[in-house]
C-alpha positions as CSV (number, residue, x, y, z in Angstrom):
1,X,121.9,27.5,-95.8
2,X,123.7,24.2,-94.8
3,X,127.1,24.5,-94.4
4,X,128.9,22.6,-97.8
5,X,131.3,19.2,-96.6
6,X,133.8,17.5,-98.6
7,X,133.2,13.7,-98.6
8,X,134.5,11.0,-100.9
9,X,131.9,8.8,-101.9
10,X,132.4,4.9,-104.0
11,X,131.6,4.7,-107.2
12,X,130.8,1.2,-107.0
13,X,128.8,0.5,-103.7
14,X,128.0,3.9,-103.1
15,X,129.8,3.6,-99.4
16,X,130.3,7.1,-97.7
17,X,134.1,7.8,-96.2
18,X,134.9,11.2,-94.7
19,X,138.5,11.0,-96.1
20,X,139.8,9.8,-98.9
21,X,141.6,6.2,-98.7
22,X,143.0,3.5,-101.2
23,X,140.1,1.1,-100.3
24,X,136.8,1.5,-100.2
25,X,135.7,0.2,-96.2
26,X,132.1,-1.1,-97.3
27,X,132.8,-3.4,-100.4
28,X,136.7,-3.2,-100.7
29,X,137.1,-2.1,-104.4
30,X,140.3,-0.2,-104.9
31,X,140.6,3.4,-106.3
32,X,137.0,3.7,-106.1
33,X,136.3,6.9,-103.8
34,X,135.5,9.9,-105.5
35,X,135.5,13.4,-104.1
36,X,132.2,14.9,-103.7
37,X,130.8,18.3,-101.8
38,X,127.8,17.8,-100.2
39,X,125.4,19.4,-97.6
40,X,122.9,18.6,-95.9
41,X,118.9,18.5,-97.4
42,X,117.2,21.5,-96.5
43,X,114.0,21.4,-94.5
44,X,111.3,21.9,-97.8
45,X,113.6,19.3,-99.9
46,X,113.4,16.6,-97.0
47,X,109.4,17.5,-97.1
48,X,108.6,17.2,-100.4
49,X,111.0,14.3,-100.9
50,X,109.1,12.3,-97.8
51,X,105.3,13.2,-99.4
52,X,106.7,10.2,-101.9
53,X,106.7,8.2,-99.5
54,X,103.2,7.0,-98.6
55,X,102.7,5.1,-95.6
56,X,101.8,1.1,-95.7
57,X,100.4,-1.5,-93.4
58,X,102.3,-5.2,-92.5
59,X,99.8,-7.4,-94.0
60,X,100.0,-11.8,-94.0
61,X,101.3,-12.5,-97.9
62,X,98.5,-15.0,-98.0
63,X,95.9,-11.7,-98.4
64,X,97.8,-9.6,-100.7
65,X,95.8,-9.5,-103.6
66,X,98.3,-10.6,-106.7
67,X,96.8,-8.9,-110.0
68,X,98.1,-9.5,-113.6
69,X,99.4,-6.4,-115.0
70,X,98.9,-5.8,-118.1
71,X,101.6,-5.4,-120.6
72,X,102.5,-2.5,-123.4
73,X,103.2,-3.8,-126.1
74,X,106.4,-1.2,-127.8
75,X,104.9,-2.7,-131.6
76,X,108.9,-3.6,-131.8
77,X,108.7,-7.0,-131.5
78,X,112.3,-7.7,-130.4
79,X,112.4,-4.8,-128.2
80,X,109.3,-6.9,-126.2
81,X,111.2,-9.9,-126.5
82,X,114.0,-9.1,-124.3
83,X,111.9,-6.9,-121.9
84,X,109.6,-9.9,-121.6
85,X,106.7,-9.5,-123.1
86,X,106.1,-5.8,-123.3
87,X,106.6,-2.8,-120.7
88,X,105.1,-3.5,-117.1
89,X,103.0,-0.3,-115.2
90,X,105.1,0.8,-112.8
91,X,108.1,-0.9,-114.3
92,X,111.2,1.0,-114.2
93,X,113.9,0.1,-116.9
94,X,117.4,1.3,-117.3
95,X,119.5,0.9,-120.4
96,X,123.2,1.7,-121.2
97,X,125.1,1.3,-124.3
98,X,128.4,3.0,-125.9
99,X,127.8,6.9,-127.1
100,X,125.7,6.9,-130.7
101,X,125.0,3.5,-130.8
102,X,121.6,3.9,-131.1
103,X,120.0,4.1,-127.6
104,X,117.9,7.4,-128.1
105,X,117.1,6.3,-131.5
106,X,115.5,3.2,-130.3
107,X,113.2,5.0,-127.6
108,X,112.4,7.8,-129.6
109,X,110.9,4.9,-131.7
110,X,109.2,3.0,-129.1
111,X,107.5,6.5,-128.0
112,X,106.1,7.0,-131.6
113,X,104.4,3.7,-131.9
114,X,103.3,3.9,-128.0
115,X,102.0,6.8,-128.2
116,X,99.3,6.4,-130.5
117,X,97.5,4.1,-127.9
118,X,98.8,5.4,-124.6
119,X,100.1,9.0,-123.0
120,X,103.9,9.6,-123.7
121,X,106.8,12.0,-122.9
122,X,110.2,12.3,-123.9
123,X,112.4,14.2,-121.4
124,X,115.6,14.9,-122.5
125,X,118.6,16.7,-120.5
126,X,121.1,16.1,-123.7
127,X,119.5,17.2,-126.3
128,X,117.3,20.4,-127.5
129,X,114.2,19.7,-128.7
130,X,115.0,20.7,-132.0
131,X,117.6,18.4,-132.4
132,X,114.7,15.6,-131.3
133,X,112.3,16.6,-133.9
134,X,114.8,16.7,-136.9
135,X,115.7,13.1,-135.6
136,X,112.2,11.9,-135.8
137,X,111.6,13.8,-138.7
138,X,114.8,12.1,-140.5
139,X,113.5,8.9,-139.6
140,X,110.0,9.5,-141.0
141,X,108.3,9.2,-137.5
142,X,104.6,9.8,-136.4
143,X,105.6,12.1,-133.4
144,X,102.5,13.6,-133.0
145,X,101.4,12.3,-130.1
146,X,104.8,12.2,-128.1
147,X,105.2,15.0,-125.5
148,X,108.9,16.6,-125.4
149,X,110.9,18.3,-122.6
150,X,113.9,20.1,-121.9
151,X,114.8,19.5,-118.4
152,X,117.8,18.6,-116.2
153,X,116.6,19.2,-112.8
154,X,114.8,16.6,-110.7
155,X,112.0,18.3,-108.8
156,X,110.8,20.2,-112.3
157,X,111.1,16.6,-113.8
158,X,108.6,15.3,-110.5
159,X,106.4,18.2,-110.8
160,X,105.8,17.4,-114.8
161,X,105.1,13.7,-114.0
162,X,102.8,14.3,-111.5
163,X,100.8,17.1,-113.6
164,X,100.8,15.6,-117.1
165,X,100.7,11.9,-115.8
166,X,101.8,9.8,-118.6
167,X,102.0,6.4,-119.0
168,X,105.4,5.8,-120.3
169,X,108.4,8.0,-119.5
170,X,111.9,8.3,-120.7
171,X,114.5,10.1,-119.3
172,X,117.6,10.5,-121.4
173,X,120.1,10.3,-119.4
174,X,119.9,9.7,-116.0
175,X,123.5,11.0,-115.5
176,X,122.1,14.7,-116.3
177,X,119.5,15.0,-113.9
178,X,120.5,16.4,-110.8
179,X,118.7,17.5,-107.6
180,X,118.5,20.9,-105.6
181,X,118.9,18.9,-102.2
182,X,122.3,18.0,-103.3
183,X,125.4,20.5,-104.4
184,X,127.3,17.7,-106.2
185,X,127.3,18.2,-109.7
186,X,125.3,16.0,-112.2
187,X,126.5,12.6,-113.2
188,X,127.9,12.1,-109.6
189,X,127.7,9.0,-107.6
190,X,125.2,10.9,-104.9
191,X,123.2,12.5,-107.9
192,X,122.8,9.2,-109.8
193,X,121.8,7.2,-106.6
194,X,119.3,10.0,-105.2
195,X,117.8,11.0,-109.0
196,X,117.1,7.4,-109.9
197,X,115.8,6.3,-106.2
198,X,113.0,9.8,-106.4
199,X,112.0,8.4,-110.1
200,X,111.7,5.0,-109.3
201,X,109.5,5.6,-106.2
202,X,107.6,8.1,-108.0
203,X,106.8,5.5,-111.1
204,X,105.8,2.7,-108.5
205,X,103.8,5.1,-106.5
206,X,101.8,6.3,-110.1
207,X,102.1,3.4,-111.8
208,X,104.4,5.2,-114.4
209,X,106.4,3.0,-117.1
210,X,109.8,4.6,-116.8
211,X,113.2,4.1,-118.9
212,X,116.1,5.5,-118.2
213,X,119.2,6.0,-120.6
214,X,122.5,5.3,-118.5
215,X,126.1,6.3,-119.8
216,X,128.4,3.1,-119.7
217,X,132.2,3.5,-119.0
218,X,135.5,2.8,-120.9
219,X,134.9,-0.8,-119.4
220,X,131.6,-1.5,-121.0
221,X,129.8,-1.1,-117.8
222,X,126.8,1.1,-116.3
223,X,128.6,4.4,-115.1
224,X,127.8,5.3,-111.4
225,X,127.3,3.2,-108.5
226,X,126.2,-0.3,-108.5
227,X,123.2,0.2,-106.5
228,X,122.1,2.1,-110.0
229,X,121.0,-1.6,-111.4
230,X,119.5,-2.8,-108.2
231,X,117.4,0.0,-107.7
232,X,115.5,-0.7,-110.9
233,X,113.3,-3.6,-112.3
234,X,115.2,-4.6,-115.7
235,X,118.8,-3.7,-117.3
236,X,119.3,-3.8,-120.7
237,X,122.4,-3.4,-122.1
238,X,122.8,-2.3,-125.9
239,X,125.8,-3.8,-127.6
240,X,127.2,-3.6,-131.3
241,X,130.2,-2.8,-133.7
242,X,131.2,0.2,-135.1
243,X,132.0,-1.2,-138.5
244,X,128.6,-3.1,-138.6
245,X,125.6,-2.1,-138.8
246,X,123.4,-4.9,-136.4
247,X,122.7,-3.9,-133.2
248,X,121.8,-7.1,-130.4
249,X,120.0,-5.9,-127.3
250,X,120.7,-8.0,-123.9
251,X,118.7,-8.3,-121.0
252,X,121.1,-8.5,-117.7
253,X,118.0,-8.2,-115.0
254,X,114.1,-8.5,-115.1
255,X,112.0,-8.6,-112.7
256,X,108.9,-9.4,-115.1
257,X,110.9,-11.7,-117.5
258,X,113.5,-13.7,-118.4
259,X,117.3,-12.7,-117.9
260,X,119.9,-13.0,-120.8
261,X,117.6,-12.7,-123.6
262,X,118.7,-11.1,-126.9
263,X,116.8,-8.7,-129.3
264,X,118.5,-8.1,-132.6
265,X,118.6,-4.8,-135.0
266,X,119.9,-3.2,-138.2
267,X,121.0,-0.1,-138.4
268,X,119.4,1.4,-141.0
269,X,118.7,5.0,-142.6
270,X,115.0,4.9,-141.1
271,X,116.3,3.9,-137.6
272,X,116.4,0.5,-136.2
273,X,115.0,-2.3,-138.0
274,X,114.0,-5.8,-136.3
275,X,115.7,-8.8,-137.3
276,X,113.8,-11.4,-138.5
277,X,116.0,-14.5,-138.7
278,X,119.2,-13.7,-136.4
279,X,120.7,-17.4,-137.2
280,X,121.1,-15.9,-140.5
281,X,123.5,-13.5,-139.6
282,X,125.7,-15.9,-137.7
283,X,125.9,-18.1,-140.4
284,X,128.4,-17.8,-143.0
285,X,127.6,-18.7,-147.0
286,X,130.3,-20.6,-148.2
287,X,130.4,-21.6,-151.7
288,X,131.4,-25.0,-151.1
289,X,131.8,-26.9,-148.1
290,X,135.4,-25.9,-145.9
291,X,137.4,-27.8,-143.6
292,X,137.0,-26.2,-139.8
293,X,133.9,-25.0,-139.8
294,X,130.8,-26.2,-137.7
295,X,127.8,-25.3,-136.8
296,X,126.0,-25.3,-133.5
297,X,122.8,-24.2,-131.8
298,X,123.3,-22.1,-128.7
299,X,120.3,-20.4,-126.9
300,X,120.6,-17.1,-126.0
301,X,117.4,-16.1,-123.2
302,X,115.0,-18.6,-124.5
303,X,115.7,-18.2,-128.2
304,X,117.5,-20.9,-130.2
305,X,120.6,-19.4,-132.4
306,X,122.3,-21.2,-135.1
307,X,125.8,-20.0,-134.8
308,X,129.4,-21.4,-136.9
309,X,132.4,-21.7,-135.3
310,X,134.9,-21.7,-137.1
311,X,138.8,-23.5,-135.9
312,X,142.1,-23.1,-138.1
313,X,145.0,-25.5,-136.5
314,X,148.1,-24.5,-138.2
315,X,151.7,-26.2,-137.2
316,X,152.9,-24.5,-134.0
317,X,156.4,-23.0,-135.2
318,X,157.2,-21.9,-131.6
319,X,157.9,-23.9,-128.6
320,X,154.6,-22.7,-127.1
321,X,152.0,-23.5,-129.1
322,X,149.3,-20.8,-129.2
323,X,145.6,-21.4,-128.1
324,X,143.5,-18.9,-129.2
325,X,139.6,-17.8,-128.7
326,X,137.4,-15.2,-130.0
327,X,133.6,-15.4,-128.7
328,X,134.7,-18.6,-126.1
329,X,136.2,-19.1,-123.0
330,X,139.9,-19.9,-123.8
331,X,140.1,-21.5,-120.8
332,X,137.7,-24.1,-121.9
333,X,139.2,-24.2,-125.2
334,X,142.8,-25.9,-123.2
335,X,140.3,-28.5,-121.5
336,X,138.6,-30.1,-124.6
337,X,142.2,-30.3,-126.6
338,X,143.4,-32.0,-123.4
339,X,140.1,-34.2,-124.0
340,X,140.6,-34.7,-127.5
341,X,143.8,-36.4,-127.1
342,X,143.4,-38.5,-124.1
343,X,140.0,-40.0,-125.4
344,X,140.0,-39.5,-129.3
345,X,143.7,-40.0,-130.2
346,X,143.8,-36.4,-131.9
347,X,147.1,-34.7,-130.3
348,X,147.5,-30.7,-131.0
349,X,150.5,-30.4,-128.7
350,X,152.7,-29.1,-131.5
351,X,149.6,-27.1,-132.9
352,X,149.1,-23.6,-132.7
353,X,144.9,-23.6,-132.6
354,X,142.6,-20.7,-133.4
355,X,139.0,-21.1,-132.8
356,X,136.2,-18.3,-133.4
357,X,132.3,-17.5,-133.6
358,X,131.5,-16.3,-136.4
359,X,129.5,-12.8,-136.6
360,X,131.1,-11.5,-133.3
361,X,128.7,-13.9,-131.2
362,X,129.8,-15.0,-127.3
363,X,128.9,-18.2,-126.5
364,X,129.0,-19.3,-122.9
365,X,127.2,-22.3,-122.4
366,X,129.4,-25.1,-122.9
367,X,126.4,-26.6,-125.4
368,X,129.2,-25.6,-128.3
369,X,131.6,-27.7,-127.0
370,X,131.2,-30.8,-129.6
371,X,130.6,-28.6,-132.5
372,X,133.9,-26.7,-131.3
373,X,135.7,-30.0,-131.2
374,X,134.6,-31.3,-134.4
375,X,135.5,-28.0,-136.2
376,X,139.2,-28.7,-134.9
377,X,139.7,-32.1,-136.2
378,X,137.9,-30.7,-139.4
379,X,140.7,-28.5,-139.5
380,X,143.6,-30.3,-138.6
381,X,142.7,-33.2,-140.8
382,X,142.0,-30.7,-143.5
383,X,138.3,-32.8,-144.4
384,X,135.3,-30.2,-144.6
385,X,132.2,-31.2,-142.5
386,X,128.8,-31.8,-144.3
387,X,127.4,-28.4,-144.9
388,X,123.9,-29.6,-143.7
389,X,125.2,-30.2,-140.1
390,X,124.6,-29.2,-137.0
391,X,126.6,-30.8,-133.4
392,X,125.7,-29.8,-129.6
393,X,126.7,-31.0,-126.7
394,X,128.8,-30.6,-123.3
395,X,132.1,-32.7,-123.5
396,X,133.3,-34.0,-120.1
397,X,136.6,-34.0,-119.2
398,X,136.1,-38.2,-118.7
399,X,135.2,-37.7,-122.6
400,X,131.6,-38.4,-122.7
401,X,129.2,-36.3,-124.2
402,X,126.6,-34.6,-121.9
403,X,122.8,-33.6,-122.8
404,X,122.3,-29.9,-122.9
405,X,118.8,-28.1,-121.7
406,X,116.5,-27.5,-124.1
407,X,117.6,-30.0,-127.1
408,X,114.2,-30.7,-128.7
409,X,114.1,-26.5,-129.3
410,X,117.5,-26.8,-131.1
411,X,116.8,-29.3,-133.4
412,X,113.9,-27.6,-134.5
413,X,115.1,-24.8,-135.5
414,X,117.7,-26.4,-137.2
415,X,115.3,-28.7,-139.2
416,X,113.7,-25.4,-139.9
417,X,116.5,-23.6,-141.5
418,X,117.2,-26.9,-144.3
419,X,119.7,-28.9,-141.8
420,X,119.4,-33.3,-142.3
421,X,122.1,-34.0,-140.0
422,X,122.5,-33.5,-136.7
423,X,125.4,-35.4,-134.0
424,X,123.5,-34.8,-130.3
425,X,124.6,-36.2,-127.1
426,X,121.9,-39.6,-126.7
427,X,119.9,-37.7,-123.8
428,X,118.8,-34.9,-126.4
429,X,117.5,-38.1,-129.1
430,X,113.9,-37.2,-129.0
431,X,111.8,-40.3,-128.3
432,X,108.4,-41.3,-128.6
433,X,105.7,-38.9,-130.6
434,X,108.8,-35.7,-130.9
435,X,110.4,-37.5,-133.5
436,X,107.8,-36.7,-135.8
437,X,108.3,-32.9,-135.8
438,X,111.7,-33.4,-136.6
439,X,111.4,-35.4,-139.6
440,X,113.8,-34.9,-142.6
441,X,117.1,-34.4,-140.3
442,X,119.2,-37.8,-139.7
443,X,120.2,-38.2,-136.0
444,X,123.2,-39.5,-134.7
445,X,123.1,-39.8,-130.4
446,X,126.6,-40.2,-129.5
447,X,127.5,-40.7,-125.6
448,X,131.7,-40.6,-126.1
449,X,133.6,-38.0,-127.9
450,X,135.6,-40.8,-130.1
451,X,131.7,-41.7,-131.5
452,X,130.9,-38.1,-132.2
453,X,134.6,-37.8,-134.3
454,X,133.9,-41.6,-135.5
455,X,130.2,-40.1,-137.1
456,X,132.1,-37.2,-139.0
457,X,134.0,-39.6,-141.5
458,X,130.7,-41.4,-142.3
């Protein structure tokens, strides 16, 4: 047997170091090394490891053969969504998320309704599988065509793969797996990178749809090294509150769709439930129209949200007056007041200001900067918007108001949720045969902040 060696490996990059220092050499994080015993692969692991790895030929790009692959479809509609379309063959997904939150619940789902068309198993290294099947049985699952196993250790994992060859995988998590060529324990840096690298070549060598469950840290992010996320195809992170019951679904990476995109859930008794209208849950029901409140469209992936922000400006009753953000960059926030008063005439200097998102929303596209705006002079003049409107649009630090990508998709879906107002910067006024669709909500193209402020008191 190999003789065991101490060596202190990064948590973030990865990096190897053969004693332990403050900084890591490779990417120079600080306090990053972590203590790890190690020895070298033995002869049959470095074997079986390299029969993975199938040789391949340099070829010209122009005669690689580019096929289509098609797409499984989960039957969750905003799980698809932020993946892209469905899961790709071969496709290796990792997702992370705060303990209980729901990540296992949402798989275990997507395996039930998968599995009535396609081959799936459900390998779990945290739970029994009795545990599993009282979870599916609470949530009134059809589990009867979802394979289950108990396993921790990577070359039984391999071995089950290659026999049973499914065609979707989970492996919950990926910090429990651990491999017999390494004496680390599970969950370290060198297990995490090694375990994820043999599953990911494995699922692109068969074709295997693969998921992976990842632990997050006290910080909110993936736990292990960074190259964890570049290894695999798509990242998914699953965010939500502990005293609410809606779950959202981001995409960070894909490889086979669109980055940032946002599925939404309830929490319910029976598991996860999609969303239908998520502007509806960003949207506040007042009774009567209230001074600082606006609404704005913001797009989050390629999807259109309705969203209120909300401002209260309150006299300052300090010398330092307090600028506040909750779901915005409060950086941003200092610009447009210094904005406000150069080219509107609307001074907050001796204002303490408070501006939020409602429904625990970030927004950071500067698209809500107008809407923002006019939801402080609502405020600070105490005179309640329209409730029927909607305002987008980048404000420049010269006060002009910019176009924003995309406009034509916001105004729809505000003319679809009962809005007849809308202020838009004058490159978003649709022209021509567009105008048509958007029939029933009044316009108003502004180019200078001081029009947009000017259009609130008509």
């Amino acid at each position: 047997m190999a003789k065991a060696k101490t060596v202190y490996v990064c948590s973030e990059c990865g990096g190897y170091a053969t004693k332990w220092q403050g900084q890591c050499a490779h990417c120079n994080a600080w306090n990053t090394l972590v203590e790890s015993i190690e020895r070298p692969a033995s002869p049959a692991s470095v074997h079986r490891f390299s029969a993975l790895a199938q040789p391949s030929e340099v070829q010209p790009l122009s005669q690689v053969e580019a096929q289509e692959l098609q797409r499984l479809t989960t039957g969750i509609g905003e799980f698809d969504r932020v993946l892209g379309g469905g899961l790709v063959p071969g496709g290796v997904v990792l997702i992370g998320g705060d303990p209980g939150i729901g990540k296992s619940t949402l798989l275990l789902q997507t395996l039930c309704r998968v599995g009535a068309a396609h081959s799936a198993l459900y390998v779990s290294g945290e739970e029994s599988l009795q545990q599993i099947a009282l979870r599916a049985r609470r949530l009134g699952l059809d589990s009867h065509d979802v394979q289950l196993l108990s396993e921790i250790q990577l070359e039984k994992i391999l071995a089950v793969l290659a026999e049973r060859k499914p065609e979707v995988a989970v492996i919950d998590s990926i910090q429990t797996v651990y491999s017999e060529a390494l004496t680390s324990a599970p969950g370290s840096v060198a297990q995490v990178r090694e375990c994820a690298a043999q599953l990911t070549r494995h699922a692109k060598q068969s074709g295997i749809t693969l998921v992976l469950i990842g632990h997050v840290t006290k910080e909110g992010s993936l736990a292990g090294p960074r190259v964890l996320e570049h290894i695999v195809d798509t990242v998914l992170y699953f965010e939500g509150d502990t005293h609410s019951s809606f779950r959202l679904v981001r995409a960070f990476k894909n490889r086979f769709g669109a980055v940032n995109e946002l599925g939404v859930f309830a929490m319910t008794e029976k598991g996860l439930r999609e969303v239908g209208n998520p502007s509806a849950l960003f949207l506040s029901h007042h009774g009567q129209e209230v001074a600082g409140a606006c609404i704005t469209v913001t797009l989050e992936g390629t999807r259109p949200l309705l969203v209120e922000v909300q401002a209260l400006v309150d006299t300052a009753h300090t010398s330092n007056p307090r600028r506040l953000s909750v779901g915005l960059e409060s950086n941003r926030l200092a610009l447009l007041l210094a904005a406000l008063h150069r080219h509107a005439g609307i001074a907050c200097f001796d204002q303490d200001v408070f501006v939020n998102a409602v429904g625990g929303v970030r927004i950071a596209e500067p698209a809500a900067d107008l809407a923002v705006l006019l939801a402080i002079v609502s405020s600070l003049r105490n005179q309640p918007l329209p409730q029927k409107l909607v305002a987008f649009g980048e404000v420049g630090l010269a006060g002009e108001v910019r176009p924003v990508q995309r406009g034509q998709e916001r105004l729809k879906e505000a003319a679809k949720l009962g809005f007849t107002k809308a202020i838009v910067p004058r490159g978003n006024a649709p022209k021509g045969s567009s105008q048509k669709s958007l029939e029933g909500i009044e316009l108003v193209a502004v180019e200078r902040l001081e029009q947009a402020v000017a259009a609130c008191r008509a």
